[in-house]
Short mmCIF file of the C-alpha atoms (twelve columns), coordinates in Angstrom:
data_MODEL
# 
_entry.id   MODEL 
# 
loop_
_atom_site.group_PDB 
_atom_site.id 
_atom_site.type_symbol 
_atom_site.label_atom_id 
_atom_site.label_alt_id 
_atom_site.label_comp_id 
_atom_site.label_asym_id 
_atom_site.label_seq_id 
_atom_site.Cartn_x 
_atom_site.Cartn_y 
_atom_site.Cartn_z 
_atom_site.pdbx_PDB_model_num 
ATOM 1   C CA . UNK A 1   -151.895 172.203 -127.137 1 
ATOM 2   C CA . UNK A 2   -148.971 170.189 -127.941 1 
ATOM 3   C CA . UNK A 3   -145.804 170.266 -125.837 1 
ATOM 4   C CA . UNK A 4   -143.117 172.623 -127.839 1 
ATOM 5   C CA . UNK A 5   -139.605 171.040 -128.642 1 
ATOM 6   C CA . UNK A 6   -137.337 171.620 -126.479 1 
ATOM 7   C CA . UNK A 7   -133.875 173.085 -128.118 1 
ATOM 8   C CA . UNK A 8   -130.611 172.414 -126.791 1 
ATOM 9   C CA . UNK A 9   -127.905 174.591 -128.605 1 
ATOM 10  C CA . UNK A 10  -124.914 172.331 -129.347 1 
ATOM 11  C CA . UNK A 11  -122.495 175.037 -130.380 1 
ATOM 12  C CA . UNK A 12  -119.419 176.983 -128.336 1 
ATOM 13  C CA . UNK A 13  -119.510 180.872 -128.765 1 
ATOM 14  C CA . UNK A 14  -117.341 182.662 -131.120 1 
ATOM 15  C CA . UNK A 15  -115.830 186.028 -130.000 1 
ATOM 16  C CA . UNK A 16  -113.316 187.930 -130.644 1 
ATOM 17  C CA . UNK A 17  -110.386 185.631 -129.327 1 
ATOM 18  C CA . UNK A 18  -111.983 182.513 -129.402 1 
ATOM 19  C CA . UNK A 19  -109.799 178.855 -129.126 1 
ATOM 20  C CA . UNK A 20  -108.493 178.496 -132.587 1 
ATOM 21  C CA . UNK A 21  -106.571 175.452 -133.534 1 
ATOM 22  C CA . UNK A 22  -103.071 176.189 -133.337 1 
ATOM 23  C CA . UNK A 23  -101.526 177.135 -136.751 1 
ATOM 24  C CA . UNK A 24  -105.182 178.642 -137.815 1 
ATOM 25  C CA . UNK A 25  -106.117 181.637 -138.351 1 
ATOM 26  C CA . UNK A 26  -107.573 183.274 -134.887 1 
ATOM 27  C CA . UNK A 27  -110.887 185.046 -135.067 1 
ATOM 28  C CA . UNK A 28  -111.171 188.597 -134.924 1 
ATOM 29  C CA . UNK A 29  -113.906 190.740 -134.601 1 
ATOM 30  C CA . UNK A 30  -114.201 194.606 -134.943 1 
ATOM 31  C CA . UNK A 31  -116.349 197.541 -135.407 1 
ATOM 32  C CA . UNK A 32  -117.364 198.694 -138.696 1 
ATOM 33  C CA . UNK A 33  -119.789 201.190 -138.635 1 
ATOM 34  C CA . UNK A 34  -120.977 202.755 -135.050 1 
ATOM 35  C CA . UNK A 35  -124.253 203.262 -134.667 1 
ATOM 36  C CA . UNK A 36  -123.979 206.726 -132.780 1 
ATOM 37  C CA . UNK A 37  -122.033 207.730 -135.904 1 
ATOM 38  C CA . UNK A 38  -123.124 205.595 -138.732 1 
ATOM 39  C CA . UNK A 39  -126.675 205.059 -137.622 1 
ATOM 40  C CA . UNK A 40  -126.538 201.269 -137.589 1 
ATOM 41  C CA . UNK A 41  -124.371 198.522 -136.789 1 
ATOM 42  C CA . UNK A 42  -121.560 196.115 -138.502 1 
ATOM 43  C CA . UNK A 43  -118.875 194.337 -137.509 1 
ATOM 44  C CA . UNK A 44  -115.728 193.184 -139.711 1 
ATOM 45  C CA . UNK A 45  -115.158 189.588 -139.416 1 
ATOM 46  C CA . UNK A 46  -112.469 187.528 -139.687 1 
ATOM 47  C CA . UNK A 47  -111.801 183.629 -138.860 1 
ATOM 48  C CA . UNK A 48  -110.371 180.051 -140.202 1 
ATOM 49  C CA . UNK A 49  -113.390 177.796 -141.937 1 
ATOM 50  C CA . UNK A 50  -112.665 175.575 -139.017 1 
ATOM 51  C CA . UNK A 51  -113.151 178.150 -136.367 1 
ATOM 52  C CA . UNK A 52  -114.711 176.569 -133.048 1 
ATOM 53  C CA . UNK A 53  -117.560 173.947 -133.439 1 
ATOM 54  C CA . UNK A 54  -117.582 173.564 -137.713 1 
ATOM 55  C CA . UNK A 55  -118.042 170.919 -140.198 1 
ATOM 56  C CA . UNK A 56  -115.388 169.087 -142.296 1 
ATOM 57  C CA . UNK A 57  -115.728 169.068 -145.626 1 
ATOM 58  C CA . UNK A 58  -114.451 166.078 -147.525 1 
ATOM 59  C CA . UNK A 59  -112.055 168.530 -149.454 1 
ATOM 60  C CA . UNK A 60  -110.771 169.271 -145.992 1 
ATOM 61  C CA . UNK A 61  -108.626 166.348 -146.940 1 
ATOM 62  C CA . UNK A 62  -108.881 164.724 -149.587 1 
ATOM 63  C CA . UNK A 63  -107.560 165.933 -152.840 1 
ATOM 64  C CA . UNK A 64  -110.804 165.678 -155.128 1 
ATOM 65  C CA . UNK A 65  -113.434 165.873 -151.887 1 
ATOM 66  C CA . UNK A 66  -116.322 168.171 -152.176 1 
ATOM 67  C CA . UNK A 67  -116.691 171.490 -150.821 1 
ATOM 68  C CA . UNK A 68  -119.094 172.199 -148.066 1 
ATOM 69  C CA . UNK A 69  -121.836 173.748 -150.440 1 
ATOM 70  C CA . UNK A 70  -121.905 170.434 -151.851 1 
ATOM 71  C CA . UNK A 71  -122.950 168.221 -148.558 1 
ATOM 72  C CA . UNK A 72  -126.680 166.910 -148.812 1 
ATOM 73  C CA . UNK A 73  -128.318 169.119 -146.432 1 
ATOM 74  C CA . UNK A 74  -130.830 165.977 -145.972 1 
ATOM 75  C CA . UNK A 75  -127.559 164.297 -144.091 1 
ATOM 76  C CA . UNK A 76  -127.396 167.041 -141.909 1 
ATOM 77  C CA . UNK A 77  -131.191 166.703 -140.415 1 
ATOM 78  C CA . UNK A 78  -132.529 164.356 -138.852 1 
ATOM 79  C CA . UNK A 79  -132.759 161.244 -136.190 1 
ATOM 80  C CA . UNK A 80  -129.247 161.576 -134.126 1 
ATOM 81  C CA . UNK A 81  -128.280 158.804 -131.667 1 
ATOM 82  C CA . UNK A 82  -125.565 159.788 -128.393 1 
ATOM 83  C CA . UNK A 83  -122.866 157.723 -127.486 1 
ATOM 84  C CA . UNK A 84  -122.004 158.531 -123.739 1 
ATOM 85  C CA . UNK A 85  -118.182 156.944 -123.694 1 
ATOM 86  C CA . UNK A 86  -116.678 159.261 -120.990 1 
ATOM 87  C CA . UNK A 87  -112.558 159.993 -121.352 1 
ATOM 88  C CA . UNK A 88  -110.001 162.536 -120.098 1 
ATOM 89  C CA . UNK A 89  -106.546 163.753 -121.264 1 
ATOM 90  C CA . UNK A 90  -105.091 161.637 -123.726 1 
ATOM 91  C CA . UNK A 91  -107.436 158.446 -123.516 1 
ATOM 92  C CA . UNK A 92  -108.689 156.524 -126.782 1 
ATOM 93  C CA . UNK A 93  -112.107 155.334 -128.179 1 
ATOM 94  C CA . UNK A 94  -111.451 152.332 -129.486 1 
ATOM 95  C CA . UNK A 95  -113.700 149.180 -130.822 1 
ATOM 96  C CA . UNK A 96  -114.027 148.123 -127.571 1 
ATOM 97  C CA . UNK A 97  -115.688 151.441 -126.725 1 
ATOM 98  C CA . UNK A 98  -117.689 151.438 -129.884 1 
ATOM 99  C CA . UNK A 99  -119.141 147.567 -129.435 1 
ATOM 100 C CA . UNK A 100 -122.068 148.345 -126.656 1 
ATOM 101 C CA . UNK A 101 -123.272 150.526 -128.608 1 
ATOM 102 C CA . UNK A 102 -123.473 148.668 -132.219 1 
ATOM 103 C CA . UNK A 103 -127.284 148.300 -132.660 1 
ATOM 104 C CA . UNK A 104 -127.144 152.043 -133.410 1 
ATOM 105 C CA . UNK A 105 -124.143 152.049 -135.992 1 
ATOM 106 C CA . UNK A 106 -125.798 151.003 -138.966 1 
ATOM 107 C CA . UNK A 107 -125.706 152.838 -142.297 1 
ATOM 108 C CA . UNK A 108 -126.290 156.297 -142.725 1 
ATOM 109 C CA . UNK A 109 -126.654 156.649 -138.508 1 
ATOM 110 C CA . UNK A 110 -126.154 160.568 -137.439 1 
ATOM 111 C CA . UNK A 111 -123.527 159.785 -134.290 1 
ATOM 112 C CA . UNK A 112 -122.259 161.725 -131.807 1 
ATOM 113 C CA . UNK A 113 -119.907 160.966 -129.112 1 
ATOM 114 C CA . UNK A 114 -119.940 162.790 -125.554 1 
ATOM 115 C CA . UNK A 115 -116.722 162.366 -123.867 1 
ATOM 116 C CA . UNK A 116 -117.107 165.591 -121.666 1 
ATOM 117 C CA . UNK A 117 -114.358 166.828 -123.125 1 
ATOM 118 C CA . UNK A 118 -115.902 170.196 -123.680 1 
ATOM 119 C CA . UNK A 119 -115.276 170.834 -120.722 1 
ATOM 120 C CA . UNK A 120 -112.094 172.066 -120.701 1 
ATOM 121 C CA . UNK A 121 -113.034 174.392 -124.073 1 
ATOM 122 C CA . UNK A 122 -110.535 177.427 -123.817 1 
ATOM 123 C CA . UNK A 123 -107.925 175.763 -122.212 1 
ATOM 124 C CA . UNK A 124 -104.511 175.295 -123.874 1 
ATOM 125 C CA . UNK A 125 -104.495 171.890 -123.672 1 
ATOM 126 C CA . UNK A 126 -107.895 171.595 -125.306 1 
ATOM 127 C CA . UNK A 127 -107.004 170.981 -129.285 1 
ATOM 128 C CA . UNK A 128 -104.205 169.105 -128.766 1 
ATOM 129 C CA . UNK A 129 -104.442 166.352 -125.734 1 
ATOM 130 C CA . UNK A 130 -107.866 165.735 -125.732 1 
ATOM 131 C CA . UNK A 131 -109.734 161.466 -126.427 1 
ATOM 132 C CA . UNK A 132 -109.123 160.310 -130.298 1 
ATOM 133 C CA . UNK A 133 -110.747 157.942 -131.736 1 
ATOM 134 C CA . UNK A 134 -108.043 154.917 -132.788 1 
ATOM 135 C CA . UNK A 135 -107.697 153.832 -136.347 1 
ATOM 136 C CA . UNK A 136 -109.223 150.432 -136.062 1 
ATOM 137 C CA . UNK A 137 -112.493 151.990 -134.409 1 
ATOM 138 C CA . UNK A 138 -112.628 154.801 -137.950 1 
ATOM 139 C CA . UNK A 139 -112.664 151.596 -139.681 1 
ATOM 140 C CA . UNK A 140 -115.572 150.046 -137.823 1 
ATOM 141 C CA . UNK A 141 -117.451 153.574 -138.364 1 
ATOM 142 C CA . UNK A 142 -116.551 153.576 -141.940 1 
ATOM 143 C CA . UNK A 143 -117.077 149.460 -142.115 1 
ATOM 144 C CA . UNK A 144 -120.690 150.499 -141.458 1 
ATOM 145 C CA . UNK A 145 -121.223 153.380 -143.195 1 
ATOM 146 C CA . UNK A 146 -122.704 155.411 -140.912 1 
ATOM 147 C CA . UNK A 147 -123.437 159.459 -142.139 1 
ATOM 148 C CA . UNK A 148 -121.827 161.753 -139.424 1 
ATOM 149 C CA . UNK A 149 -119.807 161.684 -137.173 1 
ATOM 150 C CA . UNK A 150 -120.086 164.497 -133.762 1 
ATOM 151 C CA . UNK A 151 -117.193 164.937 -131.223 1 
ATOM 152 C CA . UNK A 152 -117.072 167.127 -128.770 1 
ATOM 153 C CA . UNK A 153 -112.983 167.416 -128.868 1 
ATOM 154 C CA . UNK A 154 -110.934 169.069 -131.604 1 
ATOM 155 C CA . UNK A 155 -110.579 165.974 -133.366 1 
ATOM 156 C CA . UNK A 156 -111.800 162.698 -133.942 1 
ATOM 157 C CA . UNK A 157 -107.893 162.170 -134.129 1 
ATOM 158 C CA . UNK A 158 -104.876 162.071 -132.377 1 
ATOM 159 C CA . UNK A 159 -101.380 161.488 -133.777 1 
ATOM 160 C CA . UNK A 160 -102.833 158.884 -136.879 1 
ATOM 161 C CA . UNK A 161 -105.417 162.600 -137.647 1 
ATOM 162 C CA . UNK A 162 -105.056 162.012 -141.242 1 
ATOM 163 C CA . UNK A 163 -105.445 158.727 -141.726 1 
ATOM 164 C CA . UNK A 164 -108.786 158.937 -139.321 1 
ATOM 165 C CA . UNK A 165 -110.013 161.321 -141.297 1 
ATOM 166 C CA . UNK A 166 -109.344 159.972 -144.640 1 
ATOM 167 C CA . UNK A 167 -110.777 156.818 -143.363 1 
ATOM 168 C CA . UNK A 168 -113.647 158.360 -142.622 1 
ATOM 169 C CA . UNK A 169 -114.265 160.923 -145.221 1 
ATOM 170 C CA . UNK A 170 -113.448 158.405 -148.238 1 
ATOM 171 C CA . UNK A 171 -116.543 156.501 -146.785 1 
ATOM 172 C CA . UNK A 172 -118.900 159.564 -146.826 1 
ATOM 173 C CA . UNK A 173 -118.771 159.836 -143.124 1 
ATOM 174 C CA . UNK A 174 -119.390 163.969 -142.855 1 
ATOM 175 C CA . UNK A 175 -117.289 165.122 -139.282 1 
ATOM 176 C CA . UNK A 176 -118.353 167.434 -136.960 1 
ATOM 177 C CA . UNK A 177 -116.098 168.935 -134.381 1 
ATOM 178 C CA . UNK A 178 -116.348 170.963 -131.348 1 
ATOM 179 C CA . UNK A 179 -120.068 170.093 -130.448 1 
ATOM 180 C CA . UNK A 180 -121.141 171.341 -126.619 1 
ATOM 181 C CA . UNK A 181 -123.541 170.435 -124.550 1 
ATOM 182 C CA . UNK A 182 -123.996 167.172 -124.668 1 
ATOM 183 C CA . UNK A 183 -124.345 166.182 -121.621 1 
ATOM 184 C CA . UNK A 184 -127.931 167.856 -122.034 1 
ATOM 185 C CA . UNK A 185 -128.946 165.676 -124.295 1 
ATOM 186 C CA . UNK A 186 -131.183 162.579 -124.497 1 
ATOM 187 C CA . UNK A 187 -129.893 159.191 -125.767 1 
ATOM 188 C CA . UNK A 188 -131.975 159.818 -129.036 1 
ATOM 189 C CA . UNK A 189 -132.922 163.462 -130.664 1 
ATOM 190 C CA . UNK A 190 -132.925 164.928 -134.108 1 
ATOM 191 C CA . UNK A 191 -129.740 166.812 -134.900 1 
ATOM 192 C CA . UNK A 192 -129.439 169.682 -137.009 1 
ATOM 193 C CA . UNK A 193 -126.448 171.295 -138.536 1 
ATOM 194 C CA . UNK A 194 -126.384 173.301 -140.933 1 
ATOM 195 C CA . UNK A 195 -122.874 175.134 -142.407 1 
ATOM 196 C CA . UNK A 196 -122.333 178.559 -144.327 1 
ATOM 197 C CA . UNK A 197 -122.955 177.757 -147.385 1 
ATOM 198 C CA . UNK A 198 -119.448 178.468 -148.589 1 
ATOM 199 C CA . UNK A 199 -118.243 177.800 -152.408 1 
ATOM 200 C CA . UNK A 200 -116.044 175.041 -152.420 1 
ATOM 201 C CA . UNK A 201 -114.564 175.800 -149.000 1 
ATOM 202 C CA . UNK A 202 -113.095 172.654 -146.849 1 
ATOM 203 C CA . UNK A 203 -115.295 173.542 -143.936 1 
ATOM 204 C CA . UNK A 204 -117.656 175.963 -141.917 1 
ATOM 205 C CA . UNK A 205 -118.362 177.484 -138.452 1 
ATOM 206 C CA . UNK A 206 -122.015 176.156 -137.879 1 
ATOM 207 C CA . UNK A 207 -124.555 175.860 -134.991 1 
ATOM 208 C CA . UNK A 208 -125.958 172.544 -134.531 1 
ATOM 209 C CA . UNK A 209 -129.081 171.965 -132.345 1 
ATOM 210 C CA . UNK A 210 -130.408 169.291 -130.730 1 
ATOM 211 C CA . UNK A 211 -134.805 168.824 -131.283 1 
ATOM 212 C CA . UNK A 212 -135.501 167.164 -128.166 1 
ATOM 213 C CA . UNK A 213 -139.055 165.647 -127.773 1 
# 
């Protein structure tokens, strides 16, 4: 019998309370109906569409981007490759960073970057002094055209975030943020991460996985 895959969950819990990035709405959770009185279960729900690891939409940003119903899902699945390019507080990913690892940025590559930055999820400090990624190395990404980009910060970006992002997202690169975990992973895997599939919204909570093996 063949060996099953083995799953690695790439995603950070959401409860009631959960990191939010400051200025979004915080997630909230609550009983609905009780089972003891209602017979069953529900919760009311309540959170930003870039509540704790999610996907950026290209409407995120840019003024005639796509919502996140309108992603290929066929971007979303498949062959990922993991760039180990440890930082702390504050440091960049530039080209330099980027270079060793250029056999694997070619077009349409599924990339994701381990800092071990996820480390310090639920800290203050964790959305807003975490590694960026430097303008000059967005342009290398979007120079060759990979298809997605993972972090496992806030942000791919620091002070330049919206020029990163437009850099990015006006070359089709589809961002991921939040990812966890990685440090379980293998160099190679096959990724999949799937959003809500939410009309015309800028983003969505999701839970990636990694397919090891």
């Amino acid at each position: 019998m063949a060996e099953k895959p083995r799953i690695i969950d790439l995603a950070h819990p959401l409860y009631h309370g959960s990191p939010s990035w400051p200025g979004d709405p915080g997630i909230g959770i609550a009983p609905h109906c009780i089972l003891d009185r209602d017979g069953c279960r529900v919760h009311r729900l309540s959170l930003g569409t870039h509540q704790g690891t999610h996907i950026d939409a290209p409407s995120h940003f840019l003024p005639d981007g796509e919502g996140v119903d309108a992603l290929p899902l066929g971007r979303l699945f498949g062959p990922a490759s993991l760039l180990r390019i440890a930082r702390q507080r504050g440091q960049a990913i530039g080209v330099e960073e980027l270079l060793p690892h250029e056999a694997k940025l070619c077009e349409g590559a599924r990339i994701l970057i381990h800092t071990g930055w996820d480390a310090h999820w639920g800290e203050d400090r964790f959305c807003l002094e975490g590694p960026w990624l430097t303008r000059d190395a967005a342009l290398l990404l979007a120079e060759r055209r990979i298809g997605l980009l993972g972090v496992d910060m806030a942000t791919p970006a620091a002070d330049d975030a919206e020029a990163v992002h437009h850099i990015l997202m006006k070359s089709g690169v589809i961002i991921v943020e939040n990812l966890a975990n990685l440090a379980l992973c293998p160099d190679n895997f096959t990724l999949a991460a799937f959003p809500l599939r939410l009309r015309d919204m800028d983003g969505s909570p999701l839970r990636p996985v990694a397919i090891c093996g």
